[in-house]
N, C-alpha and C positions, 0 to 999 in steps of 0.2 A: 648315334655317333656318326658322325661326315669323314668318309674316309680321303685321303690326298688322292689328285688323279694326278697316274703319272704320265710323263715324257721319256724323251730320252734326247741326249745328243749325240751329231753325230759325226763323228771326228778323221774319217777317212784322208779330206783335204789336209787335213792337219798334219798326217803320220804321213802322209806321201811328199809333201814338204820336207819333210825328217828326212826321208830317202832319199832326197835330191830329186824327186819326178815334180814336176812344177805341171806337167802336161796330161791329161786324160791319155793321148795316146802312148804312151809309157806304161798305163795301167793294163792295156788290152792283151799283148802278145804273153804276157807274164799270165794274166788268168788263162788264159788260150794255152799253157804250158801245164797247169793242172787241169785239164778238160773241161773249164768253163768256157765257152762261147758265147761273148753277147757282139751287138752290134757296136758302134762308134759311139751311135746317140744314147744308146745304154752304158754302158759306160761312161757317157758325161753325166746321164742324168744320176746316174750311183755315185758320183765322186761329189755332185753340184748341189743334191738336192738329197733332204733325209728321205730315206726308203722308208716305205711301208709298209710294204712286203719283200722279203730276200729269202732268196735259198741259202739253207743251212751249208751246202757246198762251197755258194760262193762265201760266203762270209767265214769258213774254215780256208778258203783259198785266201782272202785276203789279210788275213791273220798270220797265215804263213809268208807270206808275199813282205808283208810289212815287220815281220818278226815281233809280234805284238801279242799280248792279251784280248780275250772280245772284251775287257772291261776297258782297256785304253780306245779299241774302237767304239764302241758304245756306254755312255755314260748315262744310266738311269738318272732321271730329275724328276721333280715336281711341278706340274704344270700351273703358270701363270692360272689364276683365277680371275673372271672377268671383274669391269668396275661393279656392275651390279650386284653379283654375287659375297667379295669384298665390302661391297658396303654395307651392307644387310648384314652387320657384326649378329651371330646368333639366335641370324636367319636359319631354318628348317631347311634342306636342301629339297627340291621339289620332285620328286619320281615322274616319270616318262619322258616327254618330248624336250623338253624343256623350254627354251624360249620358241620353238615353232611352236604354236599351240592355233589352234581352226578359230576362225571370228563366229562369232553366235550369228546363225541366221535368221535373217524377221523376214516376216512371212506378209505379205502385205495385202490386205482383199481385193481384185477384183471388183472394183466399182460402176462398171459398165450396165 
Protein backbone atom coordinates (compact mmCIF):
# COMPACT_ATOMS: atom_id res chain seq x y z
CA UNK A 1 0.00 0.00 0.00
CA UNK A 2 1.58 3.62 -1.30
CA UNK A 3 0.88 6.03 1.25
CA UNK A 4 0.17 10.07 0.10
CA UNK A 5 3.11 12.38 0.98
CA UNK A 6 2.08 15.27 2.45
CA UNK A 7 2.51 19.17 2.03
CA UNK A 8 1.28 21.87 3.45
CA UNK A 9 0.30 25.44 2.67
CA UNK A 10 1.09 28.22 3.83
CA UNK A 11 -1.04 31.16 4.25
CA UNK A 12 0.61 33.72 6.57
CA UNK A 13 0.65 36.44 3.34
CA UNK A 14 -2.84 35.77 3.08
CA UNK A 15 -4.19 36.49 6.84
CA UNK A 16 -1.83 39.52 7.06
CA UNK A 17 -3.73 40.94 3.95
CA UNK A 18 -6.93 40.29 6.11
CA UNK A 19 -5.32 42.39 8.81
CA UNK A 20 -4.65 45.19 6.51
CA UNK A 21 -0.48 44.71 6.94
CA UNK A 22 0.44 44.51 3.16
CA UNK A 23 4.07 45.06 4.50
CA UNK A 24 6.70 42.42 6.24
CA UNK A 25 7.57 45.31 8.38
CA UNK A 26 4.26 45.54 10.17
CA UNK A 27 4.85 41.88 11.15
CA UNK A 28 8.17 42.56 13.13
CA UNK A 29 7.33 45.07 16.18
CA UNK A 30 4.01 42.98 16.78
CA UNK A 31 6.11 39.53 17.17
CA UNK A 32 8.82 41.70 19.12
CA UNK A 33 5.61 42.33 21.51
CA UNK A 34 5.24 38.67 22.49
CA UNK A 35 9.10 38.06 22.83
CA UNK A 36 9.78 36.79 19.45
CA UNK A 37 12.87 38.50 18.03
CA UNK A 38 13.81 37.90 14.47
CA UNK A 39 15.70 40.00 12.03
CA UNK A 40 13.99 42.03 9.02
CA UNK A 41 15.19 39.23 6.45
CA UNK A 42 13.56 36.74 8.83
CA UNK A 43 10.72 38.08 8.78
CA UNK A 44 10.47 38.37 5.09
CA UNK A 45 11.55 35.25 4.45
CA UNK A 46 8.56 33.69 7.06
CA UNK A 47 5.99 35.83 5.45
CA UNK A 48 7.42 35.13 1.62
CA UNK A 49 8.54 31.83 1.71
CA UNK A 50 6.90 28.35 3.30
CA UNK A 51 9.03 27.52 6.48
CA UNK A 52 10.55 24.42 7.21
CA UNK A 53 11.28 24.72 10.34
CA UNK A 54 9.45 27.16 12.99
CA UNK A 55 9.33 27.61 16.58
CA UNK A 56 6.30 26.50 18.23
CA UNK A 57 6.55 30.14 19.84
CA UNK A 58 6.53 31.98 17.06
CA UNK A 59 3.69 30.24 15.31
CA UNK A 60 1.55 30.48 18.61
CA UNK A 61 2.61 34.34 18.41
CA UNK A 62 1.40 34.62 15.07
CA UNK A 63 -1.92 32.94 15.59
CA UNK A 64 -2.52 35.33 18.25
CA UNK A 65 -1.17 38.36 16.18
CA UNK A 66 -3.60 37.25 13.37
CA UNK A 67 -6.48 35.95 15.52
CA UNK A 68 -6.43 32.78 13.60
CA UNK A 69 -6.44 29.00 14.04
CA UNK A 70 -2.96 27.00 13.13
CA UNK A 71 -5.39 25.19 10.59
CA UNK A 72 -6.33 28.71 8.81
CA UNK A 73 -2.36 29.38 9.03
CA UNK A 74 -1.29 26.05 7.85
CA UNK A 75 -3.35 23.92 5.57
CA UNK A 76 -2.14 20.12 5.22
CA UNK A 77 -2.18 19.03 1.45
CA UNK A 78 -1.20 16.30 -0.59
CA UNK A 79 1.89 16.56 -2.36
CA UNK A 80 1.95 16.86 -6.28
CA UNK A 81 3.34 13.51 -7.53
CA UNK A 82 6.13 13.71 -10.03
CA UNK A 83 5.21 12.91 -14.02
CA UNK A 84 7.13 9.75 -13.69
CA UNK A 85 5.86 8.38 -10.66
CA UNK A 86 2.02 9.32 -11.97
CA UNK A 87 2.54 7.59 -14.98
CA UNK A 88 3.72 4.45 -13.86
CA UNK A 89 -0.32 3.86 -12.85
CA UNK A 90 0.41 0.60 -10.37
CA UNK A 91 3.86 1.19 -10.42
CA UNK A 92 5.47 -0.45 -6.80
CA UNK A 93 6.79 2.84 -5.15
CA UNK A 94 10.68 2.19 -4.92
CA UNK A 95 12.30 2.25 -1.26
CA UNK A 96 15.52 4.37 -0.74
CA UNK A 97 17.11 7.02 -2.66
CA UNK A 98 14.87 7.36 -5.12
CA UNK A 99 15.65 8.86 -8.31
CA UNK A 100 19.52 9.78 -7.05
CA UNK A 101 20.53 6.33 -7.35
CA UNK A 102 24.92 5.82 -8.16
CA UNK A 103 25.93 4.79 -12.08
CA UNK A 104 27.37 1.15 -11.95
CA UNK A 105 31.08 1.39 -12.24
CA UNK A 106 33.17 -0.43 -15.16
CA UNK A 107 36.30 -1.22 -14.30
CA UNK A 108 38.37 -1.05 -17.25
CA UNK A 109 42.08 -3.07 -17.54
CA UNK A 110 45.04 -1.49 -17.69
CA UNK A 111 46.36 -2.34 -21.08
CA UNK A 112 49.81 -0.98 -20.91
Amino acid sequence: MVSAKLDYTWNLRELMARQGMFQTTHLRPKLAERGIVLSDSQVYRLVADKPERLSLKTLVALVDILGCRMEDLIEPTVAAQSRRRSAAVGAEEEAGVGDFRPRRARIARDRS
